[in-house]
N, C-alpha and C positions, 0 to 999 in steps of 0.2 A: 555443413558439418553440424550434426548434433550435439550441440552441451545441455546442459542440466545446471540446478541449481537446488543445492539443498536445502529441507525448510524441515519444521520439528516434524511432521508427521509420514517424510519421505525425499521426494524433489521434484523441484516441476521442470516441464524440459519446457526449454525456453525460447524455441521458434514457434510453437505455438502454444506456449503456455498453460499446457496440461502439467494439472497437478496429480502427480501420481503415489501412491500411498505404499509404505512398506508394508508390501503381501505380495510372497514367493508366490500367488496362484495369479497374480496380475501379469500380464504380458510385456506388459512398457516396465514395470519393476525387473523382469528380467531379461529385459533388451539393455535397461541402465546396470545390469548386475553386470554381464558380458563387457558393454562399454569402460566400464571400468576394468576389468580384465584386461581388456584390451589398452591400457595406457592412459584415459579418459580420468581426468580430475575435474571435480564438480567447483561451481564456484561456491564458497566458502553460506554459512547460513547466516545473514540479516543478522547486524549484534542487537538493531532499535530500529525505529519505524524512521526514526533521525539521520538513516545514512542511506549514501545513496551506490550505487556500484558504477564505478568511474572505466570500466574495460577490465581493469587489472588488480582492484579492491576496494573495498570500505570505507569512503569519507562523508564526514559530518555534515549534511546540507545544512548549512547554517539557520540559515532561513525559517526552517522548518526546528530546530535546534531551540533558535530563539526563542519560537510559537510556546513549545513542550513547556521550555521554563516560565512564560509568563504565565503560561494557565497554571505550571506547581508554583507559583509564587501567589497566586491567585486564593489556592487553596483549593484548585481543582482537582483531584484525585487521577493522573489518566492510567493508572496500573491496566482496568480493564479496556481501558482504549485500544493502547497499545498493546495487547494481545489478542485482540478482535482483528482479525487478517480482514474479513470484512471493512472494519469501520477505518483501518490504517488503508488501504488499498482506495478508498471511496476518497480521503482527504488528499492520495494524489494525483485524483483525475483534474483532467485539462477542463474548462468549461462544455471543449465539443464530447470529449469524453463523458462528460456530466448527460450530455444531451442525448448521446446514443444511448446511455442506458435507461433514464428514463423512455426513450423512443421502444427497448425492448421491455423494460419489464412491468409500466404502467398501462395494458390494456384495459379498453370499457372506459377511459377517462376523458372528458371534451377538454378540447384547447384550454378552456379558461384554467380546467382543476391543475395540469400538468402545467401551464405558465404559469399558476401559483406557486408549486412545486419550486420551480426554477428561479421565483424573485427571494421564496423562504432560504434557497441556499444560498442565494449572492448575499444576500443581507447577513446572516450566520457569515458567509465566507468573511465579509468589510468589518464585521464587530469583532472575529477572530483577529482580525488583521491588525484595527487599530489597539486593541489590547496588547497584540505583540508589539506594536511601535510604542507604545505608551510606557508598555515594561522596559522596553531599553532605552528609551530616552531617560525614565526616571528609577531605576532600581531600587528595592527598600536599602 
């Protein structure tokens, strides 16, 4: 069964996660126009890059929660982070995840430059991480 999920620029149908853009001259836009005719309720759109869809709605991955406020406690700015669908989509790949994409979109690179790659982001991933432990152990 087809669902969809709405997002600001449309909704992406979510077996295989084509993002589709509101424009009646699109085909998938008016497969999802019908669909909803037909009964079809979209899942609701993403209130923050902080939550996560549990089957049936919107909860606060903590986790990831915590992360936000230690970097605003930080004095880090993430306004444009967290509207970069790019950079919010990238912070919740899995490590294999991390790896397929480097596998697809790093061509022309030898081993050594793409295992650089891959130690640059565990090191960012561990210094994010102890920063968020750090902020909730000790809050201003």
């Amino acid at each position: 069964m087809t669902t969809y999920a709405l997002t600001r620029d449309g909704v992406t149908r979510l077996e295989d996660n084509a993002a589709i853009p509101n424009d009646p001259a699109n085909i998938d836009w008016a497969i999802y126009q019908q669909w909803l005719i037909e009964g079809g309720v979209p899942r609701p759109l993403q209130p923050g890059a902080q939550y996560d869809w549990n089957g049936s709605a919107w909860i606060v991955n903590a986790q990831r929660q915590a992360l936000i406020d230690a970097l605003a406690a930080l004095g880090i700015d993430l306004s444009a982070v967290k509207a970069d669908a790019a950079i919010v989509t990238f912070l919740k790949m899995s490590p294999a995840q991390i790896d397929a994409y480097l596998a697809a979109n790093i061509t022309g690179a030898n081993v050594a430059s793409v295992n650089a790659i891959r130690t640059v982001l565990a090191v960012v991933g561990k210094v994010v991480a102890v920063m968020a432990r750090a902020q909730i152990a000790n809050p201003p």
